[in-house]
N, C-alpha and C positions, 0 to 999 in steps of 0.2 A: 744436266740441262740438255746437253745436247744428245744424249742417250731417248732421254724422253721425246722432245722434238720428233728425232727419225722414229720412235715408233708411233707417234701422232701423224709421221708422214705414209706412213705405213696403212693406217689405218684408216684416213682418210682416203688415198687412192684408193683404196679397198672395199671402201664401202662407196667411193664414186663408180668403182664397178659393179658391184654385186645389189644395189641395194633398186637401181633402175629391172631389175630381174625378179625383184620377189614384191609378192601381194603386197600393196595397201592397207590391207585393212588391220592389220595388226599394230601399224601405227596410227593411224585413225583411232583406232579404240584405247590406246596410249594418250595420245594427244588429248583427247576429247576428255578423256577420264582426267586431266590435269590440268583442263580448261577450268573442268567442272568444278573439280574441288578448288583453284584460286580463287575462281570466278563468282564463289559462290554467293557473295552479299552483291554484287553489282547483278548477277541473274535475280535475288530476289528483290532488287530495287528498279528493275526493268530495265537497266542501261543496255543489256541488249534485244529489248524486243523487236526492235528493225530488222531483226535476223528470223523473225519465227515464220516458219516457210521455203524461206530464201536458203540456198546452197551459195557456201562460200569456200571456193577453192584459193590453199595455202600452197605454192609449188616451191621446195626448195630446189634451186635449178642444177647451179653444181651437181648436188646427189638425182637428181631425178628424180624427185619424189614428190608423188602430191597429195595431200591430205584435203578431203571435202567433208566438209561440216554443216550443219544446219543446225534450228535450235525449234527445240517443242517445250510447250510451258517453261519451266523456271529450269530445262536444260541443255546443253549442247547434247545433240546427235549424229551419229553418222548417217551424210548425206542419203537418200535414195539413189539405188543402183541406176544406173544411166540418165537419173536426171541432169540436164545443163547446167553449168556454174550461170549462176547470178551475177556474181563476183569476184574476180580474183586478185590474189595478191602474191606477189612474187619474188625472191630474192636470194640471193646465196645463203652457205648456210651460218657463214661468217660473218654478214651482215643481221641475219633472224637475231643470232648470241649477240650479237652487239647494239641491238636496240635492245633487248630481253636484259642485257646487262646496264643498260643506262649510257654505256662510251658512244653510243648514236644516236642521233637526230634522227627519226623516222622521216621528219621532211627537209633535212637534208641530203639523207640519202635517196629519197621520191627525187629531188631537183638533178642530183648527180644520176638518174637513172639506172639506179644498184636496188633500187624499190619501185616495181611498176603494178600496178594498179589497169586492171581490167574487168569489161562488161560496166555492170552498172558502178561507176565510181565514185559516188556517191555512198554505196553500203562501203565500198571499200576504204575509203578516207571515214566513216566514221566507226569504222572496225578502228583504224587508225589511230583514230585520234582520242576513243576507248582507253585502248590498251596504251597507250603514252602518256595519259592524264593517271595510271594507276598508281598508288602512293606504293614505290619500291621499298620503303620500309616492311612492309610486310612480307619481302622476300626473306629466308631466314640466311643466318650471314655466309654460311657456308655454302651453300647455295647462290648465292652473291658470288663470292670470290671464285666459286667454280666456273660459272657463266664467265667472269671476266678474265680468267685464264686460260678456258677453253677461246672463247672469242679471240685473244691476243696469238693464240699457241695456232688458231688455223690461218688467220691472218698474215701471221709469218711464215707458212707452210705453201698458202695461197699464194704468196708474192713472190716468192723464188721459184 
């Protein structure tokens, strides 16, 4: 345990340095590509068309990273080069795994200001309130338990 810890410590300050230094878009096209595939019955039941057009930027802040997305027909895209966020939303990256895992209240953490919401916040709360209404059962379980070990393992990394 504590082997792991320090090289999750490791890892983390690591990528808090290096990862503010390298392009975007490599995780953009990550992200996006595994929007699309979860996302793929509520895209085609239109729970996201309030997005089609609109640029919504994801800023994990810890790491320095921001991820801008948009949506065309029935899929997310990556944003247009220098278009404005519309949108944004923002939070470490200990809190993203920890609503993504279920151990957080997306608007609990909005009221603690660990979740901020910017430009037009209105897309943003219901980007929000989207992904927090998703039936988690469809995560597969290992996946589950990964989210909720990664969440807890930066969490105690983050507080010391």
């Amino acid at each position: 345990m504590l082997v792991r810890r320090s090289i999750a410590r490791i890892g983390y300050r690591f990528g808090c340095n290096l990862l503010p230094l390298l392009p975007n878009w490599p995780g953009e096209i990550v992200f996006i590509k595994l929007l699309n595939q979860r996302l793929s019955e509520e895209l085609q039941d239109g729970l996201f068309d309030f997005l089609d057009s609109k640029v919504l930027e994801v800023s994990v802040t810890d790491l320095g990273v921001c991820l801008r997305i948009s949506k065309r027909d029935a899929y997310f895209v990556r944003a247009p080069t220098g278009a404005p966020a519309d949108s944004t939303i923002s939070a470490s990256i200990c809190d993203f795994l920890a609503i993504a895992s279920g151990k957080e209240d997306p608007d609990t953490l909005f009221f603690q200001r660990r979740l901020c919401l910017g430009g037009q916040t209105e897309i943003g709360l219901t980007v929000k309130n989207r992904l927090d209404a998703l039936d988690r059962s469809r995560i597969p379980q290992w996946a589950q338990r990964w989210l909720e070990m990664t969440a807890a393992e930066l969490a105690a990394i983050v507080a010391n």
